[in-house]
N, C-alpha and C positions, 0 to 999 in steps of 0.2 A: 171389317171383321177379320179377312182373310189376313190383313198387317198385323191388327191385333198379336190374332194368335203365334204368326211368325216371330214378334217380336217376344212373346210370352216364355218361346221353346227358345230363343236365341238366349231370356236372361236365364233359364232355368241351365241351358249349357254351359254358360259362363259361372253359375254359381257350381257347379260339377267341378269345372274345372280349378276352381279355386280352392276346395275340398279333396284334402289330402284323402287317397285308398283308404279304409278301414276308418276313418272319424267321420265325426256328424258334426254341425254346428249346431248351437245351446246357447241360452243367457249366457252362458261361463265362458263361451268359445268353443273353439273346438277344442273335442274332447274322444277318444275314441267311443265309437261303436258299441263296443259290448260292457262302456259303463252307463250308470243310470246319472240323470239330476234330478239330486235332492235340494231341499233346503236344510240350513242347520235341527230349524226347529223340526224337520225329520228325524235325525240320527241324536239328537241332544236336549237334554233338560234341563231347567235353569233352577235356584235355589240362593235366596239371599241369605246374609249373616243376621245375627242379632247378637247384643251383648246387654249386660245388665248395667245400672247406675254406676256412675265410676269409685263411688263410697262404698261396692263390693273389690273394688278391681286391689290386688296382692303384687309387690314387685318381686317377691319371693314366692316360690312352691312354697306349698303346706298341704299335710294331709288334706284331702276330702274336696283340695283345688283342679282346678285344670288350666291348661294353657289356654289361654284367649290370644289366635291369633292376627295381626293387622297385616296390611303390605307391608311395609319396613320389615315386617320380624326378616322376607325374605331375601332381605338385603346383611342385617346385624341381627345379632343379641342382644342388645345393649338396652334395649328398650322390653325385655321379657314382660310379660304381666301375666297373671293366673286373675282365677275366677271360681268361685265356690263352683263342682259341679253340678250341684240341681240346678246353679240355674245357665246352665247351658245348655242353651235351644240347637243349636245345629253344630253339629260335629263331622270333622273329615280328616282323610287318613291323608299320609305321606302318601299317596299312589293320586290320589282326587284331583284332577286340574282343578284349578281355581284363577278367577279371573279378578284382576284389580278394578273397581267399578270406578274409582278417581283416579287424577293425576298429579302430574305431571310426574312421567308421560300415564298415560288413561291406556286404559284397555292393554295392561300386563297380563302374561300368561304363566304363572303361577303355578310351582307343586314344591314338596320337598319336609312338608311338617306338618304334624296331625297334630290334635287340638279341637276348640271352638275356634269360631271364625266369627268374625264381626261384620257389621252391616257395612265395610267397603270392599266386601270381598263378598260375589258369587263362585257359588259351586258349580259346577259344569259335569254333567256326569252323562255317557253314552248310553244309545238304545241298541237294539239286537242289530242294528243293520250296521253298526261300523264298531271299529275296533278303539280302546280305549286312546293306545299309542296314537294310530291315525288321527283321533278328533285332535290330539293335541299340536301335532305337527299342522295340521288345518287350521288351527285357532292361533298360531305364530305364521301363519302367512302375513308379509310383508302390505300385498292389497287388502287384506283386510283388516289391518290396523289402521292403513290410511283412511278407510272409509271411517272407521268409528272414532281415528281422530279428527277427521273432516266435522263429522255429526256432532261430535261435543264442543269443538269451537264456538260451532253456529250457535249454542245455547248457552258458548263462556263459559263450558265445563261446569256449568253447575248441577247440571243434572248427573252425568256421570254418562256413561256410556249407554246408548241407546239401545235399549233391547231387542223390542219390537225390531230394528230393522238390522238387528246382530241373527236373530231367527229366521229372517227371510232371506238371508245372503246363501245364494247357491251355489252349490258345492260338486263338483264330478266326483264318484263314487263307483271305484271298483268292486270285487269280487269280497268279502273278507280275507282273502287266501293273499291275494295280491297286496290290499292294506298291510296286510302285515309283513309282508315281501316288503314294502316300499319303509316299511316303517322301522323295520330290521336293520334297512341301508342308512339311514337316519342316523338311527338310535347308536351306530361306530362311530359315524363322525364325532356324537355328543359327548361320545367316550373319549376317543382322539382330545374334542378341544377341553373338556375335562380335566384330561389328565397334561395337557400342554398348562393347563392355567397353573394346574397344584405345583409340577415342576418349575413354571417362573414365579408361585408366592415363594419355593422353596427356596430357587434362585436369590432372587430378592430378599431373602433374610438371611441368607449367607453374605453376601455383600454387605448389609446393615451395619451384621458383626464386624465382619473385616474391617468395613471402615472404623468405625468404633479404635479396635485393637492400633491396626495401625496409624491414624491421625492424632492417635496422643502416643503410640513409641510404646504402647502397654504390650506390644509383640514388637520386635524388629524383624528385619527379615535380614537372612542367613547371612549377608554377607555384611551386616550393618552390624552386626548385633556382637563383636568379637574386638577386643580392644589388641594391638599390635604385638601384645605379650599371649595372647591366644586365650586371657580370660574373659570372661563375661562383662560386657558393660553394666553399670548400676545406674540408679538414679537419683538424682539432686531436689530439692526441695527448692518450690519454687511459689509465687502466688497464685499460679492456677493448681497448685498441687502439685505432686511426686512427676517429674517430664525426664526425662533419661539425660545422661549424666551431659552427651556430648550439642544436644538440643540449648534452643534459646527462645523466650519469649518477645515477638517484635510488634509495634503498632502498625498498623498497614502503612502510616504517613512515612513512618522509616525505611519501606522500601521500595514506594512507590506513591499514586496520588489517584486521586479520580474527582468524575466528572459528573453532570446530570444534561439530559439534553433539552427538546427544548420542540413545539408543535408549530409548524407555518401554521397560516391563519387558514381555517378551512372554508371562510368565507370566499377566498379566491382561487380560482380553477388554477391560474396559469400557473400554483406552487405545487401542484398534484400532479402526477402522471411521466415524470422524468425518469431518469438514470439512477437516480440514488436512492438506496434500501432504506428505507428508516422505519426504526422496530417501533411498536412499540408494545406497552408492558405484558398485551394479551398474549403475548407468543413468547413470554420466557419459559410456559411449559417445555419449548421443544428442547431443552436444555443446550444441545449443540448447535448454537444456529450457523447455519448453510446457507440458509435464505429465507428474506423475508418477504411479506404478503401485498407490501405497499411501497410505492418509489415517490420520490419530490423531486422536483425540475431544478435547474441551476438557482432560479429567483425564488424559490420554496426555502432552497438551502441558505443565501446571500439574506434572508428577508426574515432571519427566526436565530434563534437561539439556539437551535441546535447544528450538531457539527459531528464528523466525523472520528471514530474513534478505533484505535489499529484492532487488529485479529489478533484474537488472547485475549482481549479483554474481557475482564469479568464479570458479569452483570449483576444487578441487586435489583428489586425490585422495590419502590421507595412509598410508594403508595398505591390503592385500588383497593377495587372491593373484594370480595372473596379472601382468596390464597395467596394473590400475586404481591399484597407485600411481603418482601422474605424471601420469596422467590428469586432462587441462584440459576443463574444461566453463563455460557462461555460462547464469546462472539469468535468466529469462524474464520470470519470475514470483515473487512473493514466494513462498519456501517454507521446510519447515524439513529438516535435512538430519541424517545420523547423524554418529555422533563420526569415521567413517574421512574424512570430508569437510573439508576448509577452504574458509571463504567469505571473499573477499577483497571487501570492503565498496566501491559505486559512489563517485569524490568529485566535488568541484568542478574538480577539480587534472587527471585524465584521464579520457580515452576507455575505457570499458570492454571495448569492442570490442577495441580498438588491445590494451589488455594481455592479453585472453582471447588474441590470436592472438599475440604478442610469449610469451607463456608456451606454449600450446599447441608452438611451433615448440622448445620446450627440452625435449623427452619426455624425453632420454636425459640432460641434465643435470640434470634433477630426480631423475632415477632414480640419479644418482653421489649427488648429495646426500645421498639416503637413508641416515638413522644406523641402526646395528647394533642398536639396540633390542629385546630377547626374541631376540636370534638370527634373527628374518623381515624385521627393517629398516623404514624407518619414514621419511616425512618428518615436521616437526612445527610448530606455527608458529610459534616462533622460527628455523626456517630458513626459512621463508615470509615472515617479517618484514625479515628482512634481505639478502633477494634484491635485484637491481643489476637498473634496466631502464635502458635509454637510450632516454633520449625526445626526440624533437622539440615543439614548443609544441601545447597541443589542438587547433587548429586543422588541422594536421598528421596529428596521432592519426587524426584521422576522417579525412578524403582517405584515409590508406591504408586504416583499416581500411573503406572503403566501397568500392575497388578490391575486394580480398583478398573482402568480402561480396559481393560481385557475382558473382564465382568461383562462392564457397560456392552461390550460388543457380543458376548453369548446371550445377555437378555435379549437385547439388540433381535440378532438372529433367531430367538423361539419366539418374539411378539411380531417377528414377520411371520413364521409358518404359522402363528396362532389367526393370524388378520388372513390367512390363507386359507385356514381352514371355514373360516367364517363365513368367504364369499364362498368355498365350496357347496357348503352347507345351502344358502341362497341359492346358488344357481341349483343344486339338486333339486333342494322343494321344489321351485320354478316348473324343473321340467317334471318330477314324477309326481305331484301330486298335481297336476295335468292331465298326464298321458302322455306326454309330447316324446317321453323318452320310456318306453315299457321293458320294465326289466326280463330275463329272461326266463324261460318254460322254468327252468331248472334250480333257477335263484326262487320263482316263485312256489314253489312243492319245498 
């Protein structure tokens, strides 16, 4: 008895000592002291959508309609729908979180448009013990999206997002003085990444134009644009239309050539895991490739069709699902690529640059290009071969394309502080809506 109890008081010491000054341990962890644990379905109410037959549903406002909102509205517009308003059962303002009850991904945390709301969207609305901002910032914790994308897998998502155990997940819960404190500190950052995002749409569409202007010579730039007699350059009629006077129209085969490559057999290990980068089509997002994801051994490369192809060259994206045909990328680095790729070989004759961005800006007319091949369509390199660029002389090429790279490089740099401010954001929720990090007397009053 007498060990017993010795050993009783030894684990009760050890759990002391493991228990930081001023917190307690909880379901939640530890948490300080002088907050309470709740469960959600303490501090929050639930409320589903409904919507009427789709033979009331308007793709246009009209008198006496209302907005009938779905998930998507809060990604686009483009999919608007109204709805007579008698018969709209549940209504919420732009201020209401609202929760995405499907997926992919399941369990979004929603605000931003009033309206009705439809049966894939619950309403979430707080009770007296916490703060409207706090429930929201709670409801975009990272662990508890996993848990409720954890629970709808197990069901195949068909149910939606599990409620019952969305209501019993526990929560630490300060003061309301301090929620709002913490919620305060939040709600700059949201501003911050906000206002970092509007500056690179604006970014971004400033470049559009540019390229636009400058890729057909409809602007020159200053030192292009001045004929030897100090007048104005004009422009010539041509079959792509009006191209400035001292410009030519060339087939890619005229000043260079390319390639497709080509997949070892991934049946055999010993082609896998070598020295040599080989892309393939899922990474022509990264437009500038540096480096790739995947290496093949000597006998991966000796044993396949594909082959190595210099830095500068220009990538085409030849086939795949989604986006990736049409997708323009510029290799970095010598690499070797798979058969869905085209490698458009660097020459003497142009700017690699100048045509990576001269092709990139033709997403959609590569994508008309694409022949019917197998029924999923295809470009191939004979229509690669005999694509039209208009060019001004290399000297030119590079001026714009080192304008247009300049761009590249200020997005560049505001989608790093953006991806910076994001993991801020994480790591802050993390620690205050915890406790692990309590703000101070003075932030909190």
């Amino acid at each position: 008895m007498a060990d017993q109890m010795m050993q009783h008081k030894a684990d009760e010491l050890a759990t002391e000592q493991t228990i930081p000054a001023g917190y307690k341990q909880t379901e939640a962890g530890l948490i300080p002291e002088d907050w309470a644990l709740v469960t959600i379905d303490d501090v929050a109410s639930f409320s589903g959508g409904s919507q009427p037959a789709k033979n009331f549903f308007s793709s246009e406002p009209k008198d006496g309609y209302i907005r009938l909102i779905q998930i998507r509205d809060y990604k686009t517009s483009e999919y608007e729908t109204y709805i007579p308003a008698y018969l709209a059962r549940k209504l919420c303002s732009e201020h209401d979180i609202m929760i995405g009850r499907y997926g992919p991904p399941i369990f979004q945390i929603l605000r931003g448009i009033s309206g009705a709301y439809n049966v894939a969207l619950i309403k979430t609305e707080p009770k007296r013990l916490i703060d409207r901002e706090y429930l929201f910032y709670i409801l975009k914790t990272d662990r508890l999206f996993l848990l409720m994308d954890m629970l709808s897998q197990r069901s195949s998502g068909q149910t939606g997002i599990e409620l019952p155990a969305l209501k019993a997940y526990p929560i630490p819960l300060p003061s309301k003085q301090e929620q709002i404190a913490i919620s305060n500190v939040l709600s700059d950052i949201d501003a911050l990444t906000a206002g970092l995002e509007r500056l690179i749409a604006k970014k971004q569409s400033v470049k559009t134009a540019t390229m636009q202007q400058l890729l057909t010579g409809r602007t020159r730039l200053p030192q292009f644009a001045l004929r030897p007699d100090g007048s104005p350059k004009g422009y010539k009629l041509s079959e792509l239309g009006d191209i400035p006077e001292d410009w030519e129209i060339k087939q890619i085969i005229q000043f260079t050539d390319c390639t497709a490559g080509g997949t070892p057999s991934t049946s055999i290990a010993s082609y896998w895991g070598g020295e040599h980068p080989w892309m393939s089509s899922g990474e022509l997002h990264l437009k500038r490739v540096f480096d790739v994801s995947v290496r093949i051994t000597d006998e991966g490369l000796g044993n396949s069709s594909t082959k190595y192809v210099p830095a500068d060259s220009v990538l085409i994206g030849l086939a795949g699902q989604g986006k990736t045909r049409g997708t323009v990328a510029i290799a970095k680095i010598p690499l070797c690529t798979n058969q869905s790729i085209a490698s458009i070989f660097p020459s003497a004759e142009h700017c690699p640059e100048f045509l990576f961005y001269n092709l990139d800006s033709r997403y959609e007319e590569l994508r008309e290009l694409s022949t019917g091949d197998g029924g999923r369509g295809g470009l191939n390199l004979a229509i690669i071969r005999r694509l039209k660029v208009i060019f001004p002389d290399k000297t030119e090429q590079s001026a714009i394309a080192n304008v247009l790279s300049d761009m590249d490089s200020e997005l560049t740099a505001l989608e790093l502080k953006l991806a910076k401010a994001h993991d801020l954001k994480q790591g802050m929720m993390q620690q205050l809506l915890t406790g692990r990090i309590r703000l101070p007397l003075e932030v909190q009053a």
